[in-house]
C-alpha positions in Angstrom: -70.3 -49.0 7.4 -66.9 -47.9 8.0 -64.9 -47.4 10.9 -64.3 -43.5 10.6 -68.1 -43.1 9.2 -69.1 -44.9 12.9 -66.5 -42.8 14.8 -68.0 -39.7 13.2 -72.0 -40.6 13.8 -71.3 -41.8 17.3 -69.7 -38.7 18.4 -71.9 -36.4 15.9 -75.0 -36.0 18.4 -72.7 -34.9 21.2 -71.5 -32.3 19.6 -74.1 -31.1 18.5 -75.6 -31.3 21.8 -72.3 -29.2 23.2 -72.9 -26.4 20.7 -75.8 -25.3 22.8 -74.6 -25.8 26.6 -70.6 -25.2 26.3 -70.5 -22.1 24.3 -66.6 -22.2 22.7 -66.2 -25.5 24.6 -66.6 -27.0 21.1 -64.9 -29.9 19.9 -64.1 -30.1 15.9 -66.7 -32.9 14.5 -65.6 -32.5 10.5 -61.7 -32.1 11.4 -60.6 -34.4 8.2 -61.2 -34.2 4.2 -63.3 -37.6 4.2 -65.5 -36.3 6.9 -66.4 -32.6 5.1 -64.2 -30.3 6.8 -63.3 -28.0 4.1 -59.6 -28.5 2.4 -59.7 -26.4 -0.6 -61.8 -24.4 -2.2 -64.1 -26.8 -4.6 -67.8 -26.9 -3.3 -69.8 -24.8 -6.6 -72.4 -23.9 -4.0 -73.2 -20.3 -4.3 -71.5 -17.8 -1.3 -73.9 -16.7 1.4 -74.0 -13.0 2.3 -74.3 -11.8 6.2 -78.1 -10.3 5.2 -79.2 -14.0 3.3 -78.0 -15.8 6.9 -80.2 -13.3 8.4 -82.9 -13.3 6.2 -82.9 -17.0 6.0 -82.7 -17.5 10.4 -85.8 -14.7 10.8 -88.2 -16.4 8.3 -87.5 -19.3 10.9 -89.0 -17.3 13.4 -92.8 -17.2 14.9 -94.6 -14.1 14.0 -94.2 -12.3 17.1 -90.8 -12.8 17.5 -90.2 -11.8 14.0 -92.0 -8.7 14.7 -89.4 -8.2 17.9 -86.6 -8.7 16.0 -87.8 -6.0 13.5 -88.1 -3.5 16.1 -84.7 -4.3 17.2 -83.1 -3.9 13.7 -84.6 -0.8 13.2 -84.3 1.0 16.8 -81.8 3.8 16.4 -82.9 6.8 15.6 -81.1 10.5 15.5 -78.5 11.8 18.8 -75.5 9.4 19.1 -75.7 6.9 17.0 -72.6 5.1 17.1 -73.8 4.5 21.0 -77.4 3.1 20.0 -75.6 0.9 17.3 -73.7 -0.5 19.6 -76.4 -1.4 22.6 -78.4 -2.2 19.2 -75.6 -5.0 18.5 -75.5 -6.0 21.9 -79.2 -6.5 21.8 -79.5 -8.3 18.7 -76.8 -11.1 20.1 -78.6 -11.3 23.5 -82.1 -12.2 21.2 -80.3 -14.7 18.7 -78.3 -16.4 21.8 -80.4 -16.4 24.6 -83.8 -16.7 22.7 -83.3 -18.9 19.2 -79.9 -20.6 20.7 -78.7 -19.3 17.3 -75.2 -18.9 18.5 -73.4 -18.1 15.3 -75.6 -14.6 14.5 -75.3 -14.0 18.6 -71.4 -14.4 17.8 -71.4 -11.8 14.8 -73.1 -9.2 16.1 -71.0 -9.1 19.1 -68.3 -8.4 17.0 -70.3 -5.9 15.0 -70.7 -4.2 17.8 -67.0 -4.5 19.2 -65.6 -2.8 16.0 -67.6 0.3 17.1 -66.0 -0.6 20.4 -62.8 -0.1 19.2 -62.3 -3.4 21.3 -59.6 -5.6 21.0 -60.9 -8.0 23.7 -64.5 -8.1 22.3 -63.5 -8.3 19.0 -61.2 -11.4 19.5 -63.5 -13.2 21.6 -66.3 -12.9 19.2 -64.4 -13.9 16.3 -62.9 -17.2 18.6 -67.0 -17.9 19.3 -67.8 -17.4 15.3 -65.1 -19.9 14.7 -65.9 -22.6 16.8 -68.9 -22.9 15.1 -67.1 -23.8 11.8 -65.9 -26.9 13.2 -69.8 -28.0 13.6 -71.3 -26.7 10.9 -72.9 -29.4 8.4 -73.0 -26.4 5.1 -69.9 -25.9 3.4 -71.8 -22.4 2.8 -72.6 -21.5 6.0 -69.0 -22.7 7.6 -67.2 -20.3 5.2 -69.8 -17.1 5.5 -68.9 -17.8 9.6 -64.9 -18.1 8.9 -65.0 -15.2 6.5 -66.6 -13.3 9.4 -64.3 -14.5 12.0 -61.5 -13.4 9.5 -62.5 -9.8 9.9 -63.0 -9.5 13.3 -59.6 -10.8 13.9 -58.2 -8.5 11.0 -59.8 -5.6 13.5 -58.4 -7.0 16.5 -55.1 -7.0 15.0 -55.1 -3.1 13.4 -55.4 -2.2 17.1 -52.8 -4.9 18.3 -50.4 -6.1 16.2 -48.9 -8.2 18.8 -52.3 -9.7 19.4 -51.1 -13.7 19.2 -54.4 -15.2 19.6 -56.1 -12.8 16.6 -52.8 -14.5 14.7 -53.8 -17.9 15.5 -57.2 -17.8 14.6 -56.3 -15.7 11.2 -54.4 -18.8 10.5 -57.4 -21.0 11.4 -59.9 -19.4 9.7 -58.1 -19.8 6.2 -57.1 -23.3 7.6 -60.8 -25.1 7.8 -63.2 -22.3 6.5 -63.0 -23.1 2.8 -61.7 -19.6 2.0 -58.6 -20.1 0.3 -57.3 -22.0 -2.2 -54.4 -23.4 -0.2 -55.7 -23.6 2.9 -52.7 -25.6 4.3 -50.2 -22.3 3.5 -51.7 -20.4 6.6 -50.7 -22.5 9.6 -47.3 -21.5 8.9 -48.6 -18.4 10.6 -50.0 -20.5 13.2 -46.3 -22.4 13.5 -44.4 -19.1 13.8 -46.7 -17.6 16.8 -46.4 -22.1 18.3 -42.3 -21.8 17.7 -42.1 -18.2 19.6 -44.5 -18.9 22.3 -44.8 -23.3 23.1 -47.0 -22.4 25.8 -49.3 -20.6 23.5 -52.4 -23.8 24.2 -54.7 -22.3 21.4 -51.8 -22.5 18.7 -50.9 -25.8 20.0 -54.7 -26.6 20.1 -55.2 -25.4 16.2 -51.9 -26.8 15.1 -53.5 -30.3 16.4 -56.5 -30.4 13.9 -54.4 -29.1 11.2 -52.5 -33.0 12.5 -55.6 -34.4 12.1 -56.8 -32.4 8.9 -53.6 -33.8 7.0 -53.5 -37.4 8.3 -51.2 -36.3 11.2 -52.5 -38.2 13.8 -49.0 -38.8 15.9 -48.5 -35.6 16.1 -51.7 -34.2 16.9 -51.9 -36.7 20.1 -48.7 -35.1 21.2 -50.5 -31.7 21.0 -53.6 -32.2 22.2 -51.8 -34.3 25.2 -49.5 -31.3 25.7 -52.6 -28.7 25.6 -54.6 -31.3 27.9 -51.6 -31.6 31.1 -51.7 -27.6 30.7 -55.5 -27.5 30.6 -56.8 -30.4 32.1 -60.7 -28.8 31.9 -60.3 -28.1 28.0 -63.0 -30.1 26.7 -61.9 -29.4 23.1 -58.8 -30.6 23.5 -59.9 -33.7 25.2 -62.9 -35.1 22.9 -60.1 -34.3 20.0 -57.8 -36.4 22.0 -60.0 -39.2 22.5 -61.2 -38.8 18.7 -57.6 -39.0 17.3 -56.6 -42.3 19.6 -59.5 -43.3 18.3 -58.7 -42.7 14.7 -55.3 -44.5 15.3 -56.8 -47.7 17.0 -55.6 -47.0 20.1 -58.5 -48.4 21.8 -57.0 -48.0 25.6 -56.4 -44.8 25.4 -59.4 -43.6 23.4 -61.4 -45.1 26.3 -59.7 -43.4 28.4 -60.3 -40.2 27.5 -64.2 -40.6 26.3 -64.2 -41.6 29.8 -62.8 -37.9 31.0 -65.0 -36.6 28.9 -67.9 -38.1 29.8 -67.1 -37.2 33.5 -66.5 -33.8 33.0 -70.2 -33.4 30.6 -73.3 -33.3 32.6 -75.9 -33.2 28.9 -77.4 -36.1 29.6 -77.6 -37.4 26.2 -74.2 -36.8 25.3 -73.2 -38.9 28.0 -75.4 -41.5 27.1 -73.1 -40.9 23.3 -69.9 -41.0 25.2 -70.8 -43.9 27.2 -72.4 -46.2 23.8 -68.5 -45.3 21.8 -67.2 -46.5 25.2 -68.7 -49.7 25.2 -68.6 -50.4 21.4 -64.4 -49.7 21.7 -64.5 -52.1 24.4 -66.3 -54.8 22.2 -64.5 -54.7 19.0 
């Protein structure tokens, strides 16, 4: 087996671990071509609407709960709709999230229900959620039905601020690794322009870093992670992607070093007990 293929199955059960405890805290698991992350547009698999991702996570369901999650679909009735909608919304994230830990539909009807908020807050926070899980997603299907979805809410988010930097970034990001354009590569200019105006921006920096590591960059994207890590010393993405990409490169020293952070800052048990078995096999090759 490979180097990169042991890199990525040491370091795949952590993250999918993380996906249910740390929320956005998400580090990027298929960040390069060879590992699936999506480059261009050439998977043939068929597109996946928003009602076949329902469809497909309710018949996954236990009777009863199906029969809750009915009721909840179909709960507003005549007076103010828009209002019942939007507590509907709320109610159908709070099911999928806290009940069936399916975070992605929790993530989209949050933002159904902020663009009948009018929210620009809501809206770009439940498009950064929707995101994150694109960088864990195993089906090339699946991560672009999420990015497409992502796309819109920040497309909302910026009709009602233009200025809105963030909604920029992850515009640029969802083109970047969701498998919805054909030249993928094209949109992080946008994320470079809002980078060049604002250095301090950390989630530009922070998306500008995979886009390193998408391409092969990996000097770079140590210098941006690094730079995103002194500013945000608790960002756990930026510091498994850190330790990933010094890992990539070889640099065994420093890739300990920072699987070490990591490991301290986690408290999954079995991800730690990941962290700690790509510790000990860098410190034995």
């Amino acid at each position: 087996m490979r180097k990169q293929q042991i890199i990525l199955l040491s370091t795949g059960l952590v993250l999918i671990v993380l996906i249910f405890f740390f929320g956005n805290t998400i580090p990027p698991k298929s960040i390069t071509p060879a590992a699936g992350m999506p480059g261009a547009m050439t998977s043939q698999e068929p597109a996946l609407s928003t009602q076949d991702v329902i469809t497909a996570a309710k018949s996954k369901l236990p009777p009863e709960e199906q029969e809750r999650i009915t009721s909840l679909e179909n709960n507003v009735v005549r007076g103010d709709v828009v209002k019942q909608q939007i507590k509907q919304y709320n109610q159908l994230s709070s099911f999928w999230v806290d009940t069936m830990r399916n975070m992605p539909l929790g993530a989209y009807y949050k933002g159904e229900a902020a663009k009948l908020e009018n929210s620009e807050e809501n809206l770009t926070f439940a498009a950064r959620k929707l995101l994150s899980y694109v960088f864990v997603e195993q089906s090339q299907p699946m991560q672009t039905w999420m990015a497409t979805e992502a796309k819109g809410f920040f497309e909302e988010a910026l009709k009602i601020n233009p200025a809105n930097d963030s909604a920029k970034v992850g515009l640029g990001a969802c083109y970047m690794f969701g498998n919805i354009s054909s030249n993928p590569m094209q949109e992080i200019l946008k994320v470079r322009e809002v980078a060049e105006k604002n250095p301090d921006n950390m989630y530009a920096q922070y998306i500008l870093g995979l886009g390193d590591v998408k391409t092969g960059q990996y000097e770079n994207a140590v210098k941006r992670f690094s730079l995103v890590v002194a500013k945000q010393p608790l960002n756990l993405d930026a510091i498994f992607n850190l330790a990933d990409t010094y890992d990539r490169i070889q640099d065994k020293e420093n890739a300990i070093k920072w699987y070490t952070v990591a490991q301290k800052m986690v408290q999954v048990p079995q991800a730690k007990k990941e962290i700690g078995q790509r510790i000990e096999t860098l410190k034995n090759e």
